[in-house]
N, C-alpha and C positions, 0 to 999 in steps of 0.2 A: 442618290438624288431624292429629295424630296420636296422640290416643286418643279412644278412642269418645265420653268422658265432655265431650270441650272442644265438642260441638256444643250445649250447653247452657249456656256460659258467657256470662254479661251484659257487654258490654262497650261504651266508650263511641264514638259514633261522630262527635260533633260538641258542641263548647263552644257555646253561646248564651248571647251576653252579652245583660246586664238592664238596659246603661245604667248601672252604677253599682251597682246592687243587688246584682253579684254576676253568675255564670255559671250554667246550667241544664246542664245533660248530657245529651244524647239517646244512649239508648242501642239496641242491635238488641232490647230488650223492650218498650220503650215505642214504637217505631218501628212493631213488630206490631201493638200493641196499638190505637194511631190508624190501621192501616190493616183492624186486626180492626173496630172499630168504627163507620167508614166503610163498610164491607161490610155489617154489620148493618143500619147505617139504610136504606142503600138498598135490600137485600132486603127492610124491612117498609114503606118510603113508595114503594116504585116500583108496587106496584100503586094505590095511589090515584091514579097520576095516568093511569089508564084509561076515560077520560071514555066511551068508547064503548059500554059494556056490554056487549063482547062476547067470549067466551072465546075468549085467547089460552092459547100454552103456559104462558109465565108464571103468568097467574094461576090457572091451573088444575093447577099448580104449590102453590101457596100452600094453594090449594084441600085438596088431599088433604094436606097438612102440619098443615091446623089441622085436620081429623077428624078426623086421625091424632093431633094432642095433646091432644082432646076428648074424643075414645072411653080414650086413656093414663089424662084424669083421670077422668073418669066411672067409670072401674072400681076405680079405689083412693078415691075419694071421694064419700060417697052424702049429702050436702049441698050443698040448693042457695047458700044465702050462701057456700060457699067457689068461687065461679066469679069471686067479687072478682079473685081472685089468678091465677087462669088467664094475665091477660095477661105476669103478673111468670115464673110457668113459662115459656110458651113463650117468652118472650125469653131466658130463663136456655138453654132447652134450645138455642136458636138460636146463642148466644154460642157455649156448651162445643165443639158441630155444628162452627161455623166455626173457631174455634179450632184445635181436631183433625185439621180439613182442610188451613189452610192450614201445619201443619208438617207435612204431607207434599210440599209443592212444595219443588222442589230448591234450596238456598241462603234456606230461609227457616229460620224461627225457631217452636218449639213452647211456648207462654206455658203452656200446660197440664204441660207437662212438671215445673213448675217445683211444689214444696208451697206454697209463700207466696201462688197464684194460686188451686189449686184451693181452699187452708184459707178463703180469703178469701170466695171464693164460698159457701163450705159453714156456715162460719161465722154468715155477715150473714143467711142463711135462718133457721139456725138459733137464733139471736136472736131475729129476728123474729116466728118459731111461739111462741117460750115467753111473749114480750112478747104478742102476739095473744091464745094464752092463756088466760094472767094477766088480760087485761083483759076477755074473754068470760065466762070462769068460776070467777075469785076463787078462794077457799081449795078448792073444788072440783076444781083445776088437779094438788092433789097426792094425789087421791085415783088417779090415773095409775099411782103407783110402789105402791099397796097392793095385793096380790093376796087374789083373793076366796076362799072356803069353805077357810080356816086359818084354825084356833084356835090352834095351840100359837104364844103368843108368841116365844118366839126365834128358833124357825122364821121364823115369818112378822118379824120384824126383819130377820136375816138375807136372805131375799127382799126388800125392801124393799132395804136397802143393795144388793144385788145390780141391783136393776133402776134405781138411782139411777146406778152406773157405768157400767152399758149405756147408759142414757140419755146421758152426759158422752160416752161414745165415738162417739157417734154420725157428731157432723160431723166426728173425726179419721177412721173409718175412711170415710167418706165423700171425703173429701179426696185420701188416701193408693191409693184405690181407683183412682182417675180418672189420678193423678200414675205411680203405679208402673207400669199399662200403657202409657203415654204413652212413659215412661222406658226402660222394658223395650224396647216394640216397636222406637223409632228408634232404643235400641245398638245390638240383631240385627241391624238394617239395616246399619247401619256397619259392623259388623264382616262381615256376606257384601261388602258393595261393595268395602270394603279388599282382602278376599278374590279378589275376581274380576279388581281393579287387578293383585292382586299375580300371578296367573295371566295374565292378559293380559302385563303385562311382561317374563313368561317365556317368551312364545308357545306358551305348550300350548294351544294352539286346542282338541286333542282332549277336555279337561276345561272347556273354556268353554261350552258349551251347560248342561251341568248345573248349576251356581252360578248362570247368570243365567234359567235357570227357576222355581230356589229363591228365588233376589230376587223375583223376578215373585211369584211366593205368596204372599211376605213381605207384598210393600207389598199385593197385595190383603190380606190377613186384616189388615193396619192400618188400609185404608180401611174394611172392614168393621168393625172395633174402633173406628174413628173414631164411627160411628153408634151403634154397638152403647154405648159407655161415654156418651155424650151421652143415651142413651136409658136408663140404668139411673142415673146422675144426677141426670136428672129425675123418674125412676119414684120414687128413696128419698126426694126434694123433696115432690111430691104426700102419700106416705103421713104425712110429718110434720108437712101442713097437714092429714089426717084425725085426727090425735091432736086435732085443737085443739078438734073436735067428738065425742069420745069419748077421754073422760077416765075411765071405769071399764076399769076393768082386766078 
């Protein structure tokens, strides 16, 4: 690679012929993505198979993971029927988690990094709240965008369209939120590691210590943004399953 930007290029890594049908392409996006979601399942079916009843690290593990996304929705959600969807969050939150983690292992690939990944996911939520709804609360569902105690009609039209685009941008800025630090942190990375290449090459030893402290920083405040953007993902998920139960404005 020699710009920052090609550690994010899709590219194909093997033909799979169909017999006749035609070829498949497996590319290093889709390659992560089957080994993203192999990881998933296993992180949520390997404790069931702990017949013993006894806390292990593992599960005690899992343990403080689901308080931790129980206490998250409980505080933005003060309805009991939305714990329906609980299980559909935590798994959203789990995906984003893994995702974010494993494009920090060296020579892998960040599916997060990409718009087409985060819009997708931000999207099909976002759908789904309005569809939900719609089908909880009928014509009711647009009394969301009218704000209350205005009389003066243009005013209050004017706020109306206003809070109908806020609403539209919702899942882009949602989306773009998750993508752009994803994006951001592993350039910065690229470019100190280029950096420190390019100084080791030279043998200035005496400036090497400093560049690979700052790396060091780096990838921690990534790992930390790694959880950090997984958990503001899910926080903005939760509050748009509380619109579904508070529809006045």
């Amino acid at each position: 690679m020699y710009q920052p930007l090609e550690q994010f290029n899709i590219f194909i890594l093997h033909e799979l012929s169909l017999w006749g049908l035609g070829s498949l392409s497996l590319t290093n996006y889709w390659l992560v993505c089957g080994l993203l979601l192999a990881l998933v399942l296993v992180f949520l079916v390997w404790p069931l198979t702990n017949t013993t009843f006894l806390t292990t690290n593992w599960t005690s593990m899992h343990e403080g993971l689901y308080s931790f996304l129980v206490k998250l929705f409980s505080q933005h959600v003060n309805n009991y029927h939305s714990l329906y969807y609980f299980p559909a969050i935590a798994t959203i939150f789990i995906i984003v988690l893994f995702a974010n983690l494993l494009g920090l292992m060296p020579y892998n690939f960040t599916i997060t990094s990409h718009i087409f990944t985060t819009l997708t996911l931000s999207l099909t939520m976002f759908i789904g709240t309005i569809v939900i709804s719609l089908y909880y609360n009928k014509l009711n569902y647009f009394k969301f965008f009218v704000p209350k105690g205005i009389d003066n009609k243009p005013l209050k039209f004017f706020l109306v369209f206003i809070e109908i685009i806020s609403y539209i941008i919702r899942p882009f800025s949602l989306a773009i939120r998750l993508f752009a630090n994803m994006l951001a942190g592993h350039t910065l990375l690229y470019i100190l590691n280029t950096f420190l290449v390019y100084v080791t090459s030279k043998k200035v030893f005496a400036l090497f210590l400093l560049p690979m402290a700052i790396i060091f920083m780096v990838f921690m405040l990534e790992f930390a943004i790694a959880f950090i953007q997984a958990y503001v993902f899910t926080t903005l998920l939760v509050i748009y399953i509380n619109d579904i139960y508070n529809v006045s404005h």
